[in-house]
N, C-alpha and C positions, 0 to 999 in steps of 0.2 A: 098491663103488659103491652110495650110496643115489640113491633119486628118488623124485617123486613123481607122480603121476596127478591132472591138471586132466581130468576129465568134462564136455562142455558137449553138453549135449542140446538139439540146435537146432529149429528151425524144419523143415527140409528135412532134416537129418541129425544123426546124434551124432557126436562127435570125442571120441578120448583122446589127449592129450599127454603125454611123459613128460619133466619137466622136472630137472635139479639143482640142485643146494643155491645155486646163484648162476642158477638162472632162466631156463640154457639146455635148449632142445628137442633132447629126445637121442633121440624117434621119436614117430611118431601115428601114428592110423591112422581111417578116416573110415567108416561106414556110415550109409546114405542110406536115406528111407524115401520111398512117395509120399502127396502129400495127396488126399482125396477128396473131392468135390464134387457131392452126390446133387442140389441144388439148386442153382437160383442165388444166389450170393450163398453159400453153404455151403463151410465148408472143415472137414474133418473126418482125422484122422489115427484109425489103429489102434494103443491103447496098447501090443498087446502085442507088435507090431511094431517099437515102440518102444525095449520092453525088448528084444528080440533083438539091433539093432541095438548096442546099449548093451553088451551082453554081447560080441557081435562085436568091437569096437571095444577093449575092453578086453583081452579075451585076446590079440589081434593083437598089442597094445601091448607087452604081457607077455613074451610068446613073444617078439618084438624083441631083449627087454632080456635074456632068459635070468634074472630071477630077480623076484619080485615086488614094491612098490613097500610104501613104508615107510607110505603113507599115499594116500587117495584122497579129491580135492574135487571136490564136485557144483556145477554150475552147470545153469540152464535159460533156453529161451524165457520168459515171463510167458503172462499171462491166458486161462492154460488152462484146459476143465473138463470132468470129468467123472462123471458119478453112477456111482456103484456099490451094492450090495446089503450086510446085513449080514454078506455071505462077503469083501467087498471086487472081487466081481465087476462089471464093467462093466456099467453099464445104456444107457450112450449110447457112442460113439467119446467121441475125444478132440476138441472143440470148437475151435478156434485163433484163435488173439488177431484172424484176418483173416476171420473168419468176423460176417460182417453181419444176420443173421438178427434183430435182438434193433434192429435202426435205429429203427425207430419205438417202441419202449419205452424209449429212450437220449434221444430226441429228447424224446421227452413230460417227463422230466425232468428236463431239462436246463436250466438258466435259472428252475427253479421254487423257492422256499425250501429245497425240500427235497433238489435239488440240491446247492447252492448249501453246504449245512449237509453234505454227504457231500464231496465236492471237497475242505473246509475240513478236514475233519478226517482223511480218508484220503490225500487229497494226492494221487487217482488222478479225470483226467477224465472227466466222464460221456461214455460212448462203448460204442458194441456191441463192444468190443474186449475189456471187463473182463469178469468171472464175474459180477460184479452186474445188470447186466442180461440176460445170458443166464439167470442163476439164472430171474428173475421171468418172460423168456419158455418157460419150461420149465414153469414153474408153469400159464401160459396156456395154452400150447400142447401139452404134452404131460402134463396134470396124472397120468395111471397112472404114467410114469415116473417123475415127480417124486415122487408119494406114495410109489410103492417104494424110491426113495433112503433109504440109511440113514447116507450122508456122502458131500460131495461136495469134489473132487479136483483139484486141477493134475497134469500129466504128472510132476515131479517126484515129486510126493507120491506118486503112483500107483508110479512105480518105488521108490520108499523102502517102501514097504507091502511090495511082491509081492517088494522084496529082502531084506527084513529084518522084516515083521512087523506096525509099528509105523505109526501113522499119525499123522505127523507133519507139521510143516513149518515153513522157515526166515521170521524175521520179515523178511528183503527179501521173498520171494514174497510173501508173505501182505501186505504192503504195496501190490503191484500191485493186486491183487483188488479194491480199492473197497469192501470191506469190515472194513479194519484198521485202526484210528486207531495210527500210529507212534508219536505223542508219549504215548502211555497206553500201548501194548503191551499193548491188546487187543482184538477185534472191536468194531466199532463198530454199536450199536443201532438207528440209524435206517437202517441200510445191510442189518441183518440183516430188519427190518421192513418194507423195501421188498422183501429178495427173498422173504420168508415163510419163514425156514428158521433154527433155532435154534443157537447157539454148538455147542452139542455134535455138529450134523452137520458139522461144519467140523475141520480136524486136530489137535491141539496144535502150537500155535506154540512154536518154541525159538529160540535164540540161532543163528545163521550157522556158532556156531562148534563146536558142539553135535557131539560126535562118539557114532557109529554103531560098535558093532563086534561084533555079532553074523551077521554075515553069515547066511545058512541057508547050511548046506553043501553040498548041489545045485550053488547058484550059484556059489558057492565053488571048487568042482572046476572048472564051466565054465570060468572065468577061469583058472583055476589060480595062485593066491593064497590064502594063511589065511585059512579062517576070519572069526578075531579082527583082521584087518586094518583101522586105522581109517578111516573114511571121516567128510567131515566133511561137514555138510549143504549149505553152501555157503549161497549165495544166487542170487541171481538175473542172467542174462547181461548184462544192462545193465549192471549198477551194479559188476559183476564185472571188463567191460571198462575201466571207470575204474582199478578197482586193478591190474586187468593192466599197464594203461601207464602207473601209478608216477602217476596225478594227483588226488593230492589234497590240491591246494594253490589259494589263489587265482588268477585270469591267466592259468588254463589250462583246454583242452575239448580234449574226444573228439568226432573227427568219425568215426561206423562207420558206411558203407555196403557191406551185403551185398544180401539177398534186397531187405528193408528197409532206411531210414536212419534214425540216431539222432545229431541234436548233445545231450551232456551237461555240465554242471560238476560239481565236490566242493562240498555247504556243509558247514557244524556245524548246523544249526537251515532247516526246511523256507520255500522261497521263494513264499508263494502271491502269486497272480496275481489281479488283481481281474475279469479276464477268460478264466481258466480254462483260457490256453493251454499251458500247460507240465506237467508231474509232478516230483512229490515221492517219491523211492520211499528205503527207509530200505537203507544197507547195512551197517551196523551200528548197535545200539543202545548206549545210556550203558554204560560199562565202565571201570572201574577209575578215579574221578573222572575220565575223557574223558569230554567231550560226544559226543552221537550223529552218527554223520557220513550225510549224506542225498545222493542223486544226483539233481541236478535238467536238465531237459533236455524236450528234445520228438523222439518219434517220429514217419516219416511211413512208410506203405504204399507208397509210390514209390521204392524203390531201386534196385539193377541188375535188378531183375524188369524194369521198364521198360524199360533200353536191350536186357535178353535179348528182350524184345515186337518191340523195335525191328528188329532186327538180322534175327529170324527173318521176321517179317510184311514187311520190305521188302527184305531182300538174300535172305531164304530161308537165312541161316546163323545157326548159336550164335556168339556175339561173340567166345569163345575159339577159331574156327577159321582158321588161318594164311589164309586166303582170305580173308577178312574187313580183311588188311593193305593191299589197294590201296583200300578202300575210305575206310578210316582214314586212309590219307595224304593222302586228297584232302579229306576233311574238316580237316584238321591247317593245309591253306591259308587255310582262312575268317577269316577275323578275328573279336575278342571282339566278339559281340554281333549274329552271323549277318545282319548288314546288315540289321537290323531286321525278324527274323523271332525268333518268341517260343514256345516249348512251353510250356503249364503240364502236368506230368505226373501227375493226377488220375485215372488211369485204375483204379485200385482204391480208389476214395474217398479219404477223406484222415482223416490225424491233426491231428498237428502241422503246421504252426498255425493248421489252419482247423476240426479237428474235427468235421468233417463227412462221413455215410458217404456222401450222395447226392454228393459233386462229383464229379466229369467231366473228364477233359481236353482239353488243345484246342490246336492253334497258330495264332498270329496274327500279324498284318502280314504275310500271303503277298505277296509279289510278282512280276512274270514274272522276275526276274534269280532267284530262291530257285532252287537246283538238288538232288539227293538229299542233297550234300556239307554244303546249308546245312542240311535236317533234319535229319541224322546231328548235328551238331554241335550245333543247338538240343536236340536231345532229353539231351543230356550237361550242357549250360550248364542247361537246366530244372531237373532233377533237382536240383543243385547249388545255384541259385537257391531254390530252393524251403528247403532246409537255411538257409540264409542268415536266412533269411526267422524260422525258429526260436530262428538265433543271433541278430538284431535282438531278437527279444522275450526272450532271455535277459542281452541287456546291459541291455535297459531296464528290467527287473525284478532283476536281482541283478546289475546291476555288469560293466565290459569287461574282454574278455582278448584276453588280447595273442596267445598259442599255440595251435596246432591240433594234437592228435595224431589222426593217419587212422589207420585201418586197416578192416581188412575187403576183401571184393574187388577193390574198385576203385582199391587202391592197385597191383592188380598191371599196372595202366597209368599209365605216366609221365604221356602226357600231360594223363589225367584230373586228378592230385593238382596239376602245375602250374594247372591249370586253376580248381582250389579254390581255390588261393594267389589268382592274378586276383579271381575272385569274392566272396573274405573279405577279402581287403587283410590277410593277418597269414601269420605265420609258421607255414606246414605243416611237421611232422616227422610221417613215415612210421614210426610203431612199428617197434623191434626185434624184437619178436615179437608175430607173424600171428596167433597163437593168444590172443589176451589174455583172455577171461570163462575160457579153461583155465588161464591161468596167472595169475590172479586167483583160483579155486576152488583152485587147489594151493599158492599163498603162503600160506592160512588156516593150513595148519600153522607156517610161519613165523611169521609174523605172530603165533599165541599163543607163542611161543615169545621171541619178540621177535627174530629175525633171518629176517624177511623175504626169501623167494626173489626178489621182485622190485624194480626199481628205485626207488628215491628220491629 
């Protein structure tokens, strides 16, 4: 038996999948880290906690299967950051794409020429989301640490360093950042000027497909794998999930709500927006006379974070607790459109498609008939509504599709996904496999090989 290992280093946790030659999940295994929050508005994770995790995960997977895996792809979160020293040592935590610290230096340039000229060419919204505006608040705010930076880092990168040496990273990441122009593949100058920090503190950028095989041996042993085992840089979870779920054609989107939610398409050539609401992230570049293919879509900070907010702050339970099923039934009675009661679910500011860190949420059209049943069900219709909201500006910008592929947590309620269907008017398919930015990071072998682990 061969397989291979999709790595997806999340948000909230790392997953290793171990999939075969045709794409099925033959075992995972999940370790979970927490995020920290010194301030408001502050989200910070511990890298090395990170890598623990990652190693956890891996060996689990291993041990599983009783013999090592032919090959290993990296996928991750986006717009991580973190400075390090020149040992490669941390000088801050790891920063996280939901961390808002950087608002008012996002805002100030946002809407300005010079904006305006970064968007256009990095294909990444001004937002305290990116490393580009945390870079410049770090400079502000923290200029001893920023001075002692000797190269700064995504989560990715940072485990690519401290696994293997190298500092490096894949041109999807490095696309997020707000500081890569994709169609040139390579940092982009007004982006490095805004944050004050030079090409060379930033990693070498490589191909997605770029393989790793020097493992250190240490880690190596952890795992209990070679060494020389290859591992391929991968790219990035977003644009990873497209290829997980076989879509990269016209007519068709990924709808992933997890923590977060993300609607994306496939193009050849990046879709800008004269309004700034969408991303361009690259997930592969020009190769072999193919044109470059690009992930275009919009994220929002309101995922199942919000209905877990919900569920615990008004029933006092996690939404996965079987107690929680009489509650869901008697929501499941309301009719679409909660008798005219309205969530916006803005409660961690927003991305996509308002981009804005200050919004708020809120419901409206209370009335005395609204019962618990009609907010439980508004907070689900919101959330969902609000994706919508993304897909309208993704057909009015590059064109309608007719398919939806869900996945992410919220497929693992029925009546949520039918609920999508209502709300988009198109045809939802529930991904065959759960695990898609891992089984997108593990077809990269395929894929150069040209027999693809996953769907077509």
């Amino acid at each position: 038996m061969t397989y291979h290992i999709g790595l997806d280093i999340g948000t909230s946790s790392t997953k290793a999948v171990a999939f075969d030659e045709a794409g099925r999940s033959l075992g995972e295994a999940t370790r979970a880290y927490p995020t920290i929050s010194p301030k408001p508005g502050w989200q910070e994770q511990d890298p090395e906690q990170v890598l623990r995790a990652a190693i956890l995960a891996l060996r689990n997977v291993v041990a599983k299967l009783g013999q090592p895996p032919v090959g290993i792809g990296m996928s991750a979160a986006m717009h991580s950051l973190i400075a390090v020293d020149d040992r490669g040592r941390p000088l801050t935590r790891s920063i996280l794409w939901s961390d808002n610290r950087a608002a008012d230096l996002a805002a100030q340039l946002k809407g300005t020429p010079l904006g305006k000229d970064i968007y256009q060419h990095t294909g990444t919204p001004i937002h305290p989301m990116s490393p580009l505006p945390k870079l410049a608040w770090l400079r502000k705010h923290e200029p001893a640490v920023f001075q002692a930076a000797c190269h700064f880092l995504g989560i990715k990168e940072y485990l690519v360093f401290r696994l293997f040496g190298e500092l490096l990273t894949d041109q999807s990441m490095a696309s997020a950042t707000g500081l890569f122009d994709a169609a040139k593949l390579d940092w982009h100058g007004s982006s490095l000027d805004f944050a004050g920090i030079q090409a060379g503190q930033l990693p070498q950028h490589v191909s997605p497909f770029f393989i790793l095989k020097k493992l250190k041996p240490s880690f190596a042993r952890q795992i209990g794998i070679p060494a020389a085992t290859p591992w391929a840089i991968g790219a990035s979870d977003g644009c990873l999930a497209n290829l997980g779920a076989g879509v990269l054609s016209p007519g068709e989107a990924v709808l992933s709500i997890g923590t977060s939610g993300a609607l994306r398409i496939t193009t050849r050539q990046p879709v800008h927006d004269p309004g700034e609401r969408i991303f361009n992230y690259l997930l592969f570049p020009p190769q072999a006379g193919q044109p470059a293919t690009y992930i275009t879509g919009g994220a929002s900070n309101n995922g199942a974070v919000i209905y877990d907010w919900f569920c615990r702050r008004f029933f006092g339970l996690a939404p996965s607790a079987k107690s929680m099923e009489r509650h869901r039934a008697a929501m499941m009675k309301i009719p679409f459109g909660c008798e005219g009661l309205h969530f916006q679910p803005h409660l961690l500011g927003e991305r996509a498609p308002l981009w804005d860190a200050s919004a708020t949420g809120s419901f409206e059209g209370i009335r005395p008939h609204h019962t618990l049943a009609h907010f439980h069900r508004a907070v689900l219709e919101g959330i969902l509504l609000n994706m919508k909201q993304i897909g309208d500006v993704l057909e009015e910008v590059a064109g309608p599709f007719h398919t939806i592929h869900a996945n992410g947590g919220f497929t693992k309620m029925k009546f949520w996904v039918e609920m999508a269907g209502e709300v988009f008017g198109k045809k939802i398919v529930v991904s065959e496999h759960e695990g898609g930015p891992a089984l997108g990071a593990a077809s990269l072998f395929g894929i150069q090989s040209k027999q693809p682990l996953l769907r077509q």
